[in-house]
Structure formats: structure tokens, C-alpha cells
C-alpha positions in Angstrom: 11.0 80.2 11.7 14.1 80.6 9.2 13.5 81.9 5.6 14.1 79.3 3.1 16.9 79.4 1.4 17.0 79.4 -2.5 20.2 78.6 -3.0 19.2 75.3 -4.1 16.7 76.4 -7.2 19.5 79.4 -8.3 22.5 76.8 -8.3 19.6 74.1 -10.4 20.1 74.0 -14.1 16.5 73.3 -14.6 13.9 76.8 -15.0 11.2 76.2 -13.1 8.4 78.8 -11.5 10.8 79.6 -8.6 13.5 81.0 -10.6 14.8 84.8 -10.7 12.3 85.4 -8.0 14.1 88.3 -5.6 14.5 87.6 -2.1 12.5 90.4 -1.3 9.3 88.8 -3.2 6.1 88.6 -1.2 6.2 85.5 0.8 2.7 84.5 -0.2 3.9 84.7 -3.7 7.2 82.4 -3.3 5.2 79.6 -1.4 2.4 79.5 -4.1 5.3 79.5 -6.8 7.5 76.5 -4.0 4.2 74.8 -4.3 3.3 74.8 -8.0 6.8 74.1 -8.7 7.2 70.8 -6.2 3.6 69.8 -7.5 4.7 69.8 -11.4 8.3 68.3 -10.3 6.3 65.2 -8.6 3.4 65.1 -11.7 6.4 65.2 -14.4 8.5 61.9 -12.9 4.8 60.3 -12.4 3.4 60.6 -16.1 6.7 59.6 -17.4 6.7 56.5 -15.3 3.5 55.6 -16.1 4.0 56.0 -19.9 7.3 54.1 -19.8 6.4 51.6 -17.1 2.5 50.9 -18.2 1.9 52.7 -20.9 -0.8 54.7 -20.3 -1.2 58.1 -19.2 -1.8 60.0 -16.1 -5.2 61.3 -16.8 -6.1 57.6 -17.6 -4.8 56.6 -14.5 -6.6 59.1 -12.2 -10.4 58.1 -14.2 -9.4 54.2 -13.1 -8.5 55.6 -9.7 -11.2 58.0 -8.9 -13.7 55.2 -10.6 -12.0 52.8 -8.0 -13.2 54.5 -5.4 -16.8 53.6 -5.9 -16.5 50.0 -6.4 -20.4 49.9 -6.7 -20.7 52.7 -9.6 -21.0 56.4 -9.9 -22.5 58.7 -11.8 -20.1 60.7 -14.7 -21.2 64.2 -12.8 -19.5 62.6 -9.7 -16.7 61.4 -11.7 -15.8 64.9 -13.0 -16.4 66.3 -10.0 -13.9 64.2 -8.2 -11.5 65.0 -10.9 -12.3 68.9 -11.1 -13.2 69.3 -14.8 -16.2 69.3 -16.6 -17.8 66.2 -18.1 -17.1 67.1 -21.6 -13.1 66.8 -21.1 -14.1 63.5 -18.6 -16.5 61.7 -21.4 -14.1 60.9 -24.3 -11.4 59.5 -21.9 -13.7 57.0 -20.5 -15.4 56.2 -23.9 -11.4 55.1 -24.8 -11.8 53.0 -21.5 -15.0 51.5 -22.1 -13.6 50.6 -25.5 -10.6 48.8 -24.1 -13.3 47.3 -21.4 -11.2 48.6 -18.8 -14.5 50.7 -17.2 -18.2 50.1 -17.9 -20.6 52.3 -18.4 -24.2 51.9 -17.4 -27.7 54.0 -17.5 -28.8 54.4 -13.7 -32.0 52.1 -13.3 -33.5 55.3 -11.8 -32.8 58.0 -14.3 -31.8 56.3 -18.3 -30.2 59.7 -18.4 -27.7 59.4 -15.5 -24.3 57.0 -16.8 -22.9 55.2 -14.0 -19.2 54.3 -14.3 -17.3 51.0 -12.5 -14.2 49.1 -13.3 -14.2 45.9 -14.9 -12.3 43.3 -13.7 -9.6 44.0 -16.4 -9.5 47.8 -15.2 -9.1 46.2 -11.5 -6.4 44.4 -12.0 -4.4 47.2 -14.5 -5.3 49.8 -11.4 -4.1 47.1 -8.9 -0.9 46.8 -10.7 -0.3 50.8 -10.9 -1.2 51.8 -7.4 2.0 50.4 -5.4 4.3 51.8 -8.5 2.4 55.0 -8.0 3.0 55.3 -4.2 6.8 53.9 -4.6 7.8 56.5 -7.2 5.9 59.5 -5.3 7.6 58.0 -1.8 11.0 58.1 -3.7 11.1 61.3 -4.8 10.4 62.5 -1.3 12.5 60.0 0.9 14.9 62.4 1.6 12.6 64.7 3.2 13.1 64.2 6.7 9.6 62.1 8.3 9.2 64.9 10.9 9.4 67.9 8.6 7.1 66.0 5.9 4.5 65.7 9.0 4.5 69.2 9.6 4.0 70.3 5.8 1.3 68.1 5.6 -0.4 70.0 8.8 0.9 73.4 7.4 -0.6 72.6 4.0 -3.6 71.7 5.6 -3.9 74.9 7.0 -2.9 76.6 4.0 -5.4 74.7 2.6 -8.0 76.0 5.2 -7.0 79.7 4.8 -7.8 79.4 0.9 -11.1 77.9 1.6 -12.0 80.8 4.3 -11.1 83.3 1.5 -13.1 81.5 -0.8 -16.3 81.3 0.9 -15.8 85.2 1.5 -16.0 85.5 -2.3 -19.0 83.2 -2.4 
């Protein structure tokens, strides 16, 4: 396989995490930086969009979506879990969505304890509206990204993704 060229990120105006890297830098090290950099790239066009196109906010719009995805309720524990932070920087983003009765919040019949979260029909419909805007604007900034090369970084990041996991559970 051919090194990748930077050529592109030294001739780009814009710093990013790429940028005065040496040629000679550990490989390991440029890919994790190609990666954080694409990743912030993708997450920077998608939070403006969302705040000029629906105003709301990105972290709003992954609770809605991650809420979505158990159309019958979960519990908050699940909820922060699915969005990898705790559920004291989860709970006061979905009190502001209770209060704009965009998600409702429940006690589980089985444990008064335990909050179960769904969308309400409003949230539904303002998650139904984001979703194709969402995949448009994440398909746009890759559609010149050949369809056969984007296949094969998904399987490389999958294995990349594997490897990471391996060294983690050697931590564990």
C-alpha cells in the first residue's frame, strides 16, 4: 500500500491535528491524528447545520436519537451509556427536553428509582425532520470519496476498531 500523501493538509489554510507532523512520524500516530481530524471536520459542518438549520444542538440531537432507538423506553443508565458519558452530564439535557415535551420521563413500574426516557410525539416528529438532513450533510461531505475506497475504510476501521478492543481487554 502507498503512503498517504499530506500534501493536501500542508497546502490547507486551516490548522488542524495533522499539521507540522514530519513524514517520518510513527504511522500509528498520523492515522489516530487523520482520524481525529476527519472526525472533528464531519462533527464541525454537522453542529453548525443543525444550529442554523433546526436550531438545536448536536448533543440535543444525539439524546433524541439515542432515545429513538428504544421506541418503548429506557432507562437514563442506558441512555448515558449509549452516549458514553455519565448520567450527571446526560440528566440536565433531558430535563431541558422534558421541559420542551420533546422526551418523557417516567419511574420504571418495577424500580420508582429507575427513570425511563421515550420521545413524545413532538420529539418524533423534530427527530424525523433532522435524520434525512443529518445523513444528506454527512453523505455530502464525503461524496467525493470514491464508493470503493469508502467500503474498504469502513472494513479497515473496523479492524482498527478490533485491534483497540484486543489491547483493551489486555488492560482489563
Amino acid at each position: 500500500m502507498e503512503e498517504v500523501s499530506n500534501k493536501s493538509e500542508t497546502n490547507h489554510s486551516r490548522m488542524d491535528y495533522e499539521t507540522g507532523l514530519d513524514e517520518d512520524e510513527q504511522l500509528d500516530i498520523r492515522i489516530w491524528l487523520r482520524l481525529l481530524t476527519c472526525a472533528n471536520l464531519i462533527e464541525r459542518r454537522v453542529r453548525k447545520n443543525l444550529r442554523d438549520k433546526f436550531d438545536t444542538t448536536l448533543p440535543r440531537f444525539d439524546v433524541l436519537a439515542q432515545v429513538d432507538r428504544a421506541p418503548e423506553g429506557q432507562p437514563m443508565r442506558e441512555l448515558s451509556k449509549r452516549m458514553m458519558v455519565t448520567n450527571g452530564n446526560i440528566t440536565p439535557l433531558v430535563d431541558r427536553l422534558v421541559e420542551e415535551k420533546l422526551i418523557r420521563r417516567e419511574p420504571s413500574p418495577k424500580d420508582r428509582r429507575v427513570q425511563h426516557v421515550q420521545l413524545t410525539p413532538d420529539g418524533k416528529e423534530a427527530l424525523d425532520e433532522m435524520i434525512p438532513a443529518h445523513r444528506s450533510w454527512v453523505h455530502e461531505l464525503m461524496t467525493d470519496l470514491n464508493r470503493n475506497s469508502a467500503g474498504d475504510l469502513l472494513i479497515l476501521l473496523g479492524e482498527l476498531k478490533e485491534s483497540i478492543l484486543k489491547a483493551e481487554s489486555k488492560e482489563d
